[in-house]
C-alpha positions as CSV (number, residue, x, y, z in Angstrom):
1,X,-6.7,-19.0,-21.0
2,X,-4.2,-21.8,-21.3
3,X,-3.8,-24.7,-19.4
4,X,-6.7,-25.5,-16.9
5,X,-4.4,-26.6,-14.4
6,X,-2.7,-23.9,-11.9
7,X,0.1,-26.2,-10.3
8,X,-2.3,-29.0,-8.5
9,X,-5.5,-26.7,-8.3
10,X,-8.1,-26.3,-11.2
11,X,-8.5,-22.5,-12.0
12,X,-12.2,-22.9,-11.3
13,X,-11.5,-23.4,-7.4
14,X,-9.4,-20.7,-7.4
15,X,-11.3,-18.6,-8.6
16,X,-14.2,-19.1,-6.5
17,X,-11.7,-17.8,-3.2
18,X,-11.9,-15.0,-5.1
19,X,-15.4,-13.8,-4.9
20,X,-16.4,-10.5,-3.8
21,X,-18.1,-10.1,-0.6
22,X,-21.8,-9.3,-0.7
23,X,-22.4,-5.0,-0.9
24,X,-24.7,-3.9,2.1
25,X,-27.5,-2.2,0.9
26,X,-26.0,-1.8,-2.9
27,X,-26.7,-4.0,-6.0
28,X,-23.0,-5.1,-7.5
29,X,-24.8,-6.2,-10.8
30,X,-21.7,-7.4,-12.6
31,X,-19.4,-6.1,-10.7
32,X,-17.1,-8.2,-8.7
33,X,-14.8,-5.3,-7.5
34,X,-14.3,-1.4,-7.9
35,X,-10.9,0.7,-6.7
36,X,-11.5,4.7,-7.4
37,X,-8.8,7.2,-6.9
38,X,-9.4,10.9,-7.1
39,X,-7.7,14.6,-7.7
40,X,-9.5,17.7,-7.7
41,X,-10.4,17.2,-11.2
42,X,-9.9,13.7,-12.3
43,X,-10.7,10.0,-11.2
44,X,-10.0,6.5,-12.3
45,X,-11.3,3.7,-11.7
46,X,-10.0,0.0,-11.6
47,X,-13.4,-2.4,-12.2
48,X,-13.5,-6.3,-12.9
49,X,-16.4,-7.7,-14.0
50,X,-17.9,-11.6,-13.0
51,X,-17.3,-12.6,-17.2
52,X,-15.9,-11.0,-20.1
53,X,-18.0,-8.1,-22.0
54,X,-17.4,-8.3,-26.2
55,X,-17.2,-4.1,-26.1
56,X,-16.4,-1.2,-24.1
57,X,-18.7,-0.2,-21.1
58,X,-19.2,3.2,-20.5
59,X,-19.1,5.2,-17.1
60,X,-21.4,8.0,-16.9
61,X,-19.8,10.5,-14.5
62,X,-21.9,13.9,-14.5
63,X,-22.5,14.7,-17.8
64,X,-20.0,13.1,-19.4
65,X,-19.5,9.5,-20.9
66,X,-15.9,7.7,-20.9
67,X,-15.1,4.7,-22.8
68,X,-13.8,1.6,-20.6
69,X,-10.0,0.7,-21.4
70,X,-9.7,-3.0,-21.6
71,X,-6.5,-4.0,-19.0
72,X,-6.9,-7.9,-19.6
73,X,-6.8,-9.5,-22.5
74,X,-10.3,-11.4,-21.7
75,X,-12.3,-8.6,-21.2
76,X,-13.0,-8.9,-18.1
77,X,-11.0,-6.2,-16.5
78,X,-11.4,-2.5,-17.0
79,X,-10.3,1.2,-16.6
80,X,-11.8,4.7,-16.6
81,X,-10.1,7.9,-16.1
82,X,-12.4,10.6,-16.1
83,X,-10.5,14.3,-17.1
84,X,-11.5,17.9,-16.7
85,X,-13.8,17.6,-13.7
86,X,-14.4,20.4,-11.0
87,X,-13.0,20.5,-7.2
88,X,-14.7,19.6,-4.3
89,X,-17.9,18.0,-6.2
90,X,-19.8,15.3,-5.5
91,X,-20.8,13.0,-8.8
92,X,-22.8,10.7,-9.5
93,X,-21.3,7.5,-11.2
94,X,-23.1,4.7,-13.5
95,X,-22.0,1.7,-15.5
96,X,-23.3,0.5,-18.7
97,X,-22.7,-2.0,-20.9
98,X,-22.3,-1.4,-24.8
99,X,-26.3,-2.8,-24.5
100,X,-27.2,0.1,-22.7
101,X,-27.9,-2.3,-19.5
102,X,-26.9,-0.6,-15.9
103,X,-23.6,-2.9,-14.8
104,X,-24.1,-1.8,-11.4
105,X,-26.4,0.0,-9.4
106,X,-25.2,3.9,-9.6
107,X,-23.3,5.5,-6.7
108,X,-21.2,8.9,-5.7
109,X,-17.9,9.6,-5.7
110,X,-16.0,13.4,-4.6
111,X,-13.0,14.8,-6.2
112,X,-10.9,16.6,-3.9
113,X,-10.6,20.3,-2.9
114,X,-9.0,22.9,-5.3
115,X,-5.0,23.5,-4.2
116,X,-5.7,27.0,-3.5
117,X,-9.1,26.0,-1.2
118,X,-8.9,25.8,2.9
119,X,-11.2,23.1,3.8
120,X,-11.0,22.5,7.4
121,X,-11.1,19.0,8.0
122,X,-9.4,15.7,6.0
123,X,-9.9,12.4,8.0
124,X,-7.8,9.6,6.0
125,X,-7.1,6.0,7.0
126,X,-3.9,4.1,7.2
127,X,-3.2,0.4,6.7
128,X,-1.0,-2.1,5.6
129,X,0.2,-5.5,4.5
130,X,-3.6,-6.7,3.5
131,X,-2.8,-9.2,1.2
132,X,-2.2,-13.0,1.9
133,X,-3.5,-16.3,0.1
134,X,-5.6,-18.8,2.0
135,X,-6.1,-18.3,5.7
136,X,-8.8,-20.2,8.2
137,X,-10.7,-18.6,11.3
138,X,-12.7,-20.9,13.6
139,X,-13.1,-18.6,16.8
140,X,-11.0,-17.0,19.2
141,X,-7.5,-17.8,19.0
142,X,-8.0,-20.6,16.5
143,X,-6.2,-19.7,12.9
144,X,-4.1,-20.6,10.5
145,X,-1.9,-18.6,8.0
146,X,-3.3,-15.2,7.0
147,X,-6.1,-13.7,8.4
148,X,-8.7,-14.8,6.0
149,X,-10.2,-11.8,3.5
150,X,-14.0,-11.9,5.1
151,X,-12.3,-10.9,8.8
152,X,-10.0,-7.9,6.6
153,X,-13.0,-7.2,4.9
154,X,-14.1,-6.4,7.9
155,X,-11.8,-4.7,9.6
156,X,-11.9,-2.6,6.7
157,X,-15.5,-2.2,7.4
158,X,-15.0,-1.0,10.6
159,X,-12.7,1.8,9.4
160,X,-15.0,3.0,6.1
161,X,-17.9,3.0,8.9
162,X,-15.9,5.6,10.5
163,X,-16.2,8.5,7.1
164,X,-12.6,8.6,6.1
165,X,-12.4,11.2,3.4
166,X,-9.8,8.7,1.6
167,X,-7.4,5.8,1.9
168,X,-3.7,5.2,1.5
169,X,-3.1,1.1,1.3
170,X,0.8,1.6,1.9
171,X,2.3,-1.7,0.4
172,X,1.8,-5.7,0.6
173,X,-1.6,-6.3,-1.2
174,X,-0.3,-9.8,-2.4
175,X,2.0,-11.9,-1.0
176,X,3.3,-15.0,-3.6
177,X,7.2,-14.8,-3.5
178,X,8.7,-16.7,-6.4
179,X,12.1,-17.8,-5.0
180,X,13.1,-19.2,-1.6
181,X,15.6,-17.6,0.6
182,X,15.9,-19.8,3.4
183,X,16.7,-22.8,4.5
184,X,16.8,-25.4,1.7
185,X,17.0,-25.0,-1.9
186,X,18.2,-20.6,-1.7
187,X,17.4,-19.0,-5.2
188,X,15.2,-21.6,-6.6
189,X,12.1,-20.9,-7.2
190,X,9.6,-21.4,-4.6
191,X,6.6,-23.8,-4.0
192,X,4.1,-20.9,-4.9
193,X,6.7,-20.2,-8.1
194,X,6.4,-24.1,-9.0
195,X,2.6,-23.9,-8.6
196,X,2.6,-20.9,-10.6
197,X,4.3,-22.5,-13.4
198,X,4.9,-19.2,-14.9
199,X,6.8,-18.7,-18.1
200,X,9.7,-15.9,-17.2
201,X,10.7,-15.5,-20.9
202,X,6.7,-14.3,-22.0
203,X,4.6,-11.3,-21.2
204,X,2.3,-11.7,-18.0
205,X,-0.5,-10.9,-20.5
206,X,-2.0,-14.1,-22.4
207,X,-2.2,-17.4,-22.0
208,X,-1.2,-19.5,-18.7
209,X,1.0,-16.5,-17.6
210,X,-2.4,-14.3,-16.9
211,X,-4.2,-17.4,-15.9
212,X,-1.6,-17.6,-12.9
213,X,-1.4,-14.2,-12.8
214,X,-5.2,-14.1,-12.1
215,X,-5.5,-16.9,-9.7
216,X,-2.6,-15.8,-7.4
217,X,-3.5,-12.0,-7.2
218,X,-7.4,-12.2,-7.6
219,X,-8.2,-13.7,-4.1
220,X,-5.8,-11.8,-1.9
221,X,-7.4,-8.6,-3.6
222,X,-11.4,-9.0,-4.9
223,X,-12.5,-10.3,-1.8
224,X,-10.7,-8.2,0.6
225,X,-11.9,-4.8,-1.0
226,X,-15.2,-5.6,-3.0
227,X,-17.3,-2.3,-4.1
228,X,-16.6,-1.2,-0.4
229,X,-14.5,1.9,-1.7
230,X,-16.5,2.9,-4.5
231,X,-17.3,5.6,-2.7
232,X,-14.1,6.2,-0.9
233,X,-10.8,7.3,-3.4
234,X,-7.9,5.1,-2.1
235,X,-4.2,5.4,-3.1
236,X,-2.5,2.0,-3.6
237,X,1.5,1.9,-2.8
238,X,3.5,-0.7,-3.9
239,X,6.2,-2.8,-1.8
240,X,8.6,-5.5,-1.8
241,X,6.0,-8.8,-1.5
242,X,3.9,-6.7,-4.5
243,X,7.0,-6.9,-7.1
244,X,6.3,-11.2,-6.3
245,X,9.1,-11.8,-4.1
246,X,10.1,-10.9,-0.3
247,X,13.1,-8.4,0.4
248,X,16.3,-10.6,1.0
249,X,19.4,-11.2,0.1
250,X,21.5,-13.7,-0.3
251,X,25.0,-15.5,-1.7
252,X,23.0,-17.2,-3.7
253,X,20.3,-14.5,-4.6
254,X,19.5,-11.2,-3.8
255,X,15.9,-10.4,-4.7
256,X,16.3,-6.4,-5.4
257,X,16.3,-4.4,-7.9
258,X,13.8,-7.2,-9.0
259,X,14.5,-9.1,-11.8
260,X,12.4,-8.1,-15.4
261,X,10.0,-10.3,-15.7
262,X,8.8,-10.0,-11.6
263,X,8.7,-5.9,-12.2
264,X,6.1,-6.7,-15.1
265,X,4.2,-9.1,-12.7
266,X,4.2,-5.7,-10.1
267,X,3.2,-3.5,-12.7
268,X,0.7,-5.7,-14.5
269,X,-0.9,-6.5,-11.1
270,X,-1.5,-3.0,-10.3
271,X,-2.9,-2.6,-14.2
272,X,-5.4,-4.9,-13.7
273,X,-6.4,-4.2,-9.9
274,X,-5.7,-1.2,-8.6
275,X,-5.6,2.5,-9.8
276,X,-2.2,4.2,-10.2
277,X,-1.3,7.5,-9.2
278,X,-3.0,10.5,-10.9
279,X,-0.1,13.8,-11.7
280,X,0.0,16.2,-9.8
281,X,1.4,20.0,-10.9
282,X,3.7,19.7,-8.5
283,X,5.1,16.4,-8.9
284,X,7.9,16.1,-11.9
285,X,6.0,14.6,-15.1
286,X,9.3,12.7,-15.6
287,X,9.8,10.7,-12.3
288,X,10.4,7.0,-13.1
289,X,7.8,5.4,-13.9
290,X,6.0,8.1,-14.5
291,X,4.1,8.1,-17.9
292,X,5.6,4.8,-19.0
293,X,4.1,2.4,-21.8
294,X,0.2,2.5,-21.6
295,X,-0.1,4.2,-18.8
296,X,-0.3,7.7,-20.0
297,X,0.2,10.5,-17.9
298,X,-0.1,8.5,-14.3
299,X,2.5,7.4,-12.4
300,X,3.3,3.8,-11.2
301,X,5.2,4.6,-7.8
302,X,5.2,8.1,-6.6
303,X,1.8,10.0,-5.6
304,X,0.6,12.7,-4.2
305,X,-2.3,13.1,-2.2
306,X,-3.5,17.3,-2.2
307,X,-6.0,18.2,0.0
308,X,-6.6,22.3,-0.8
309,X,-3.8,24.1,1.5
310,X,-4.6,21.8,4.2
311,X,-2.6,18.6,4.0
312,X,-0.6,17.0,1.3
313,X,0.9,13.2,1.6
314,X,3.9,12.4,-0.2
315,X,3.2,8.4,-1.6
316,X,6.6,6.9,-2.3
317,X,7.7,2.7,-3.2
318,X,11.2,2.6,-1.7
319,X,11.8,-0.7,-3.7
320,X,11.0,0.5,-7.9
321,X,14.3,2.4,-7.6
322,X,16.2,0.8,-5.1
323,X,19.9,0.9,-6.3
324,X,23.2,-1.3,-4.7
325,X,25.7,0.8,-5.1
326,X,28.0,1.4,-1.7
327,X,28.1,4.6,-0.1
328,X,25.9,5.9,-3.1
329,X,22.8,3.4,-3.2
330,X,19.4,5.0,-2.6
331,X,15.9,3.5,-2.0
332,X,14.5,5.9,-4.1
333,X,15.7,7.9,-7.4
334,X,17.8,10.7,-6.7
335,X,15.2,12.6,-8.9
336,X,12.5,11.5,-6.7
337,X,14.4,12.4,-3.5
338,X,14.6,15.9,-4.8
339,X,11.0,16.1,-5.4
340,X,10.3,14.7,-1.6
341,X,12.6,17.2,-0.5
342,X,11.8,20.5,-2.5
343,X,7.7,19.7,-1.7
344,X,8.7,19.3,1.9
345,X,10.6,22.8,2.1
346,X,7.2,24.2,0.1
347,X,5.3,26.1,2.8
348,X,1.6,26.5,0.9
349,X,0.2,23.4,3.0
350,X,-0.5,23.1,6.5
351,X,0.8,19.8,6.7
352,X,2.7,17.5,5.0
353,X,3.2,14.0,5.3
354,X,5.5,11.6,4.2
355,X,4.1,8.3,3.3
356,X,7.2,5.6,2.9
357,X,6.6,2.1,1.7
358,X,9.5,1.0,4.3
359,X,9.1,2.3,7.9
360,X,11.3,5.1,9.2
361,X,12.1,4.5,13.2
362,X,12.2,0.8,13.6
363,X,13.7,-2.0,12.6
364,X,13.3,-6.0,12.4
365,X,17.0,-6.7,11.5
366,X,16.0,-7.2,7.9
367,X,18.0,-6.9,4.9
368,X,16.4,-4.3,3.1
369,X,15.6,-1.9,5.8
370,X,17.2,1.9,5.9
371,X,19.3,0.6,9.2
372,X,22.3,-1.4,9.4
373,X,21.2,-3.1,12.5
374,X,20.9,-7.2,11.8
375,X,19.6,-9.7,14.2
376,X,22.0,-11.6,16.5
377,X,19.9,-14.5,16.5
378,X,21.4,-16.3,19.5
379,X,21.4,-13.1,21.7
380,X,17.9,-12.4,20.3
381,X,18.9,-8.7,20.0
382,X,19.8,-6.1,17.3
383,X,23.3,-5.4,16.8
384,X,25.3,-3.6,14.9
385,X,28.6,-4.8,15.9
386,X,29.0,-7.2,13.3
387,X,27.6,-6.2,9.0
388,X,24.8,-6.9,7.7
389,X,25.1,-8.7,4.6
390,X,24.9,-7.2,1.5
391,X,23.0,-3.6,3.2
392,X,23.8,-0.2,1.6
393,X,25.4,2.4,3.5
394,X,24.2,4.7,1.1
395,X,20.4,4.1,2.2
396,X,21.2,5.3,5.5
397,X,22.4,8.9,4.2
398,X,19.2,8.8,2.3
399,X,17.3,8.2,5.5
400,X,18.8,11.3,7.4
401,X,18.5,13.4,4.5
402,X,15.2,13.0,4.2
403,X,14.8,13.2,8.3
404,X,16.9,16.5,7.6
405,X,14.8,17.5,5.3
406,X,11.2,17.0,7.5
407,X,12.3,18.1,10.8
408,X,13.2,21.7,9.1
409,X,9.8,22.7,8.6
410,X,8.9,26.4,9.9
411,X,5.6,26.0,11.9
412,X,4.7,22.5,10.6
413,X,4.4,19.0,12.6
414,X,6.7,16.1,10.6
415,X,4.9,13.7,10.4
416,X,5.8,10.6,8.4
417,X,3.3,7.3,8.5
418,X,4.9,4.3,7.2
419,X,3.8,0.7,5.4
420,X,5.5,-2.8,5.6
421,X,6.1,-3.6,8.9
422,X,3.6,-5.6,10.7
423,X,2.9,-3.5,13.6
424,X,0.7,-0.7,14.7
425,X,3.0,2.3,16.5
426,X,3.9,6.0,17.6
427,X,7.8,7.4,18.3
428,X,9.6,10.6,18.3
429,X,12.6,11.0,16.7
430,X,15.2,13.0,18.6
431,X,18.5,12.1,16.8
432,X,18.9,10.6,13.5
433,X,23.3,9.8,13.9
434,X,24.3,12.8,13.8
435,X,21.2,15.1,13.1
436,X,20.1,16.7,16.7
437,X,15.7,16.8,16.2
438,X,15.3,18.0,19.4
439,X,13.8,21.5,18.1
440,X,11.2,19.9,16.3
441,X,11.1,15.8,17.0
442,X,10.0,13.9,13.8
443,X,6.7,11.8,15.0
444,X,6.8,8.5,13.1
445,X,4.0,6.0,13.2
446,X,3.3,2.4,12.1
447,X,0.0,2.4,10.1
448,X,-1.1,-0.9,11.4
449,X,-1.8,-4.5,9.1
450,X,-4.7,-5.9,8.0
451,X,-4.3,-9.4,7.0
452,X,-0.6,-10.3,8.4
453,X,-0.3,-14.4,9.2
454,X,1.1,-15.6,12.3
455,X,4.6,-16.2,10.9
456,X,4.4,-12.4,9.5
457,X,4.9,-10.8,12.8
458,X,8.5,-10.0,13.6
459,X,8.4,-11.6,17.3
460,X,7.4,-15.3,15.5
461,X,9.4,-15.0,12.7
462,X,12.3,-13.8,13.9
463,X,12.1,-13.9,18.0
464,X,12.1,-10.2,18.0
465,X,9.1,-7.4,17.7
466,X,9.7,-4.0,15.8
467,X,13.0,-2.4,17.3
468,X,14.2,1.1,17.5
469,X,18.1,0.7,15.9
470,X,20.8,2.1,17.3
471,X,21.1,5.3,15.0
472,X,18.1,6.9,16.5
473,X,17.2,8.1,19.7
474,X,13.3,7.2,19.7
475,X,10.7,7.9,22.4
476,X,8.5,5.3,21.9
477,X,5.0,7.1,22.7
478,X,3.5,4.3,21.3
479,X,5.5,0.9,21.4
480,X,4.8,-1.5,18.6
481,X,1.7,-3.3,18.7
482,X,1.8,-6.7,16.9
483,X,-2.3,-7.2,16.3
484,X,-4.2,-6.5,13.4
485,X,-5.6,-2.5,12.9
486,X,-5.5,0.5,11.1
487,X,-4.9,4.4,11.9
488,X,-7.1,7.3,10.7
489,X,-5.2,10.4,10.8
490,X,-7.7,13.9,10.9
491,X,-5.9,17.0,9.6
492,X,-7.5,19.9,11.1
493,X,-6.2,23.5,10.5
494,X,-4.0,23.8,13.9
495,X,-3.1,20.1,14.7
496,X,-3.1,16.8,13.4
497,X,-5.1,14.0,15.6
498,X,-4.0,10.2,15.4
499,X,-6.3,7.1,15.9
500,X,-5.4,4.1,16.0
501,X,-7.5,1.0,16.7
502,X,-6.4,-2.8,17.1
503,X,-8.5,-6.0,17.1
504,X,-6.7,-9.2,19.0
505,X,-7.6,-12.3,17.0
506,X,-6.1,-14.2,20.2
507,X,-8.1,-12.7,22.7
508,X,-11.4,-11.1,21.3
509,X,-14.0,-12.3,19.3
510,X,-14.8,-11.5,15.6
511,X,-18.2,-9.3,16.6
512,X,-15.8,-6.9,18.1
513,X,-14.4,-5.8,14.8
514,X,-17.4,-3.6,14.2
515,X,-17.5,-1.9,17.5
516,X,-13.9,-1.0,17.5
517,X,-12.8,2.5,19.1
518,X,-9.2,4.0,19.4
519,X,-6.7,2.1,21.7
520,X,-4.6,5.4,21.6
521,X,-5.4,9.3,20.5
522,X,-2.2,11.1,19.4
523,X,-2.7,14.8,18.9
524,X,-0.1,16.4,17.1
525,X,0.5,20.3,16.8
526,X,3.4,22.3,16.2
527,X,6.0,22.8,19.6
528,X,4.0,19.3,21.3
């Protein structure tokens, strides 16, 4: 494992802020956390056990018995991906180790509808930015730093208790950004890259690089998600504070397209964690990242979510193919846009949703947001009289080509539901520049974040909450809310309905997590 030291804290210590939270009702065994995704006829599973096993385990799904892939290189972390199963079935799921020895107690799992079916309901929760290291809670109003991974346990809890069909976790599920890019000491690395005493020139696999690897990532993820979703498929995006580093720029650095060894940290991260994304038919086998190294046929950054012919999300990382090229740049592959743009002119879905890792409709003044607008920080207003440094006017005809492309749809709400920013929200688009939306209004909405620390809201950080820029005309339906929450979205066959809940670590106490109902209902249905 390398050196026992992981910058002043012995691994042991940090290890222990990883443990799982105790299952209700459900005997973990070995098990210390377990991520499933699913398609309508395949699953796989992301599993870590509490020690290493010597040989395979084995998942019995059905019938059928698939070999674990180790994703570590101690044995503790493991992989199934179960092929050739049928639609809209429930299975029943065991682990076993090469002894013969149940893992786990034995649960269920659903793959999803056949494309051609037309099931009338899909209920699937939205959230964001869950990650975070450390974090104290001693009653109301009283923190420190992240909300800390029992309360987002909860809160996550409170939304499973609520029969979400699935879960889309759109983006920040760590947060340990290895250089600085303020104040003193710009493009070094940072105290959490000193701690981390990472070796950039070596794989993240082996050695004190997975040691680190294992002690910064495993307690902003094990604990927060436990075997809670076993039961419940969940689709894991990735976003800028996931690649190990924040998106900002710099004269002295500018964080994207992220430098080699970081992207292996993202992408070994998500190996060892959480599931990628399964193909899809109708999603280009050749995407990037699509199919690279180990990964088989899965993809690393662009999913699809296909519920029969009644709803389809589009799952897309703005930051794995983020380009700085002028007029040109994109946030995502020109290959991927046309994907994005020929599934959303498709008409054999009810409804389709776009699911960015950046937000569409607001901004915080950021660098590496779709909108020129930058902060005016003695005014305490966006502006966009004056550049932002080092932002790509090519992102913004990205933005309104994909707006373009979603507001176009015959007989369909658009609909896009974003990650990253630290809000919970609802707006209509109007006009995008020069785009006119008033025929069909795109309805954007701010998923809401589960474990965001005081200094991660815009209004602390930066003096100023979530803003609509000055390229859009937005009806804010819903202005954003800076408190922790989520959003469950139900897809029925003529509309789409919208609930979002909020819990107020300053003002309520922590029972009232698992009581929570909807601040605001949002129905949705084509010509509202």
């Amino acid at each position: 494992m390398g050196p026992a030291i992981f910058g002043r804290l012995p691994l042991p210590l940090l290890a222990s802020q990883a443990a799982p939270p105790p299952a209700a009702d459900w005997d973990t065994g070995r098990v210390r956390h377990l991520l499933p995704t699913v398609s309508d006829s395949r699953v796989l599973i992301k599993v870590s056990f509490d020690g290493p096993l010597t040989a395979p385990p084995t998942l019995r799904i059905g019938s059928s018995r698939i070999a674990g892939r180790m994703n570590d290189t101690a044995g503790v972390f493991w992989q199934f991906h179960a092929t050739g199963l049928k639609p809209d079935r429930p299975y029943s799921l065991a682990l076993t180790g090469s002894d013969g020895r149940a893992l786990c107690e034995p649960w269920t799992l659903s793959t999803f509808p056949a494309p051609e079916a037309r099931p009338e309901r899909f209920r699937l929760l939205f959230f964001t930015c869950a990650g975070g290291p450390g974090g104290t809670y001693s009653g109301v109003g009283k923190r420190s730093g992240f909300l800390p991974a029992a309360i987002r346990n909860r809160l996550l809890r409170r939304a499973l208790s609520l029969r979400p069909h699935a879960a889309v976790a759109n983006g920040d599920h760590m947060y340990w950004d290895l250089h600085t890019w303020l104040g003193d000491g710009v493009g070094e690395l940072s105290p959490s890259g000193q701690e981390s005493n990472f070796d950039f020139s070596a794989s993240p696999f082996g050695g004190n690089n997975e040691a680190a690897l294992k002690a910064a990532a495993g307690p902003q993820i094990v604990p927060v998600y436990g075997v809670d979703f076993r039961s419940t498929p969940v689709f894991f995006l990735q976003d800028d504070h996931d690649h190990w580093e924040n998106d900002a720029a710099s004269d002295e650095i500018v964080n994207f397209p992220i430098p080699w060894f970081q992207l292996q940290l993202a992408r070994a991260t998500q190996q060892l964690y959480y599931p990628e994304f399964l193909p899809d038919v109708r999603r280009p086998a050749g995407l990037p990242w699509s199919g690279a190294g180990n990964r088989g046929d899965l993809s690393e950054s662009f999913g699809t979510i296909r519920y029969g012919r009644l709803a389809e999300v589009l799952l897309y990382d703005v930051r794995r193919t983020l380009s700085l090229a002028g007029p040109t740049a994109v946030f995502v592959d020109g290959q991927v846009e046309s994907w994005l743009v020929e599934r959303t002119r498709s008409t054999e879905v009810r409804h389709l949703v776009h699911a960015p890792s950046n937000p569409l409709g607001w901004s915080a003044g950021k660098w590496g947001e779709w909108y020129p607008d930058v902060l005016d920080w003695e005014a305490g207003v966006l502006t966009t009289a004056v550049p932002k440094p080092y932002w790509q006017s090519g992102w913004l005809k990205q933005h309104d080509r994909l707006v373009q492309a979603m507001t176009a749809q015959p007989g369909r709400v658009p609909l896009v539901i974003s990650g990253d920013l630290h809000a919970i929200g609802v707006g209509r688009m109007h006009r995008a520049g020069k785009l006119d939306l008033k025929d069909n209004p795109l309805n954007t909405v701010l998923s809401g974040p589960i474990g965001t620390s005081i200094r991660g809201f815009p209004s602390v950080v930066r003096g100023i909450g979530a803003t609509p820029p000055a390229h859009l005309d937005l009806e804010e339906t819903v202005p954003p809310v800076e408190q922790h929450g989520f959003t469950l979205a139900d897809f029925l066959t003529d509309r789409i309905v919208l609930r979002q809940y909020k819990w107020d670590v300053n003002s309520q106490p922590l029972e009232a997590i698992d009581s929570l109902e909807p601040f605001r209902t949002t129905v949705l249905a084509s010509g509202s």
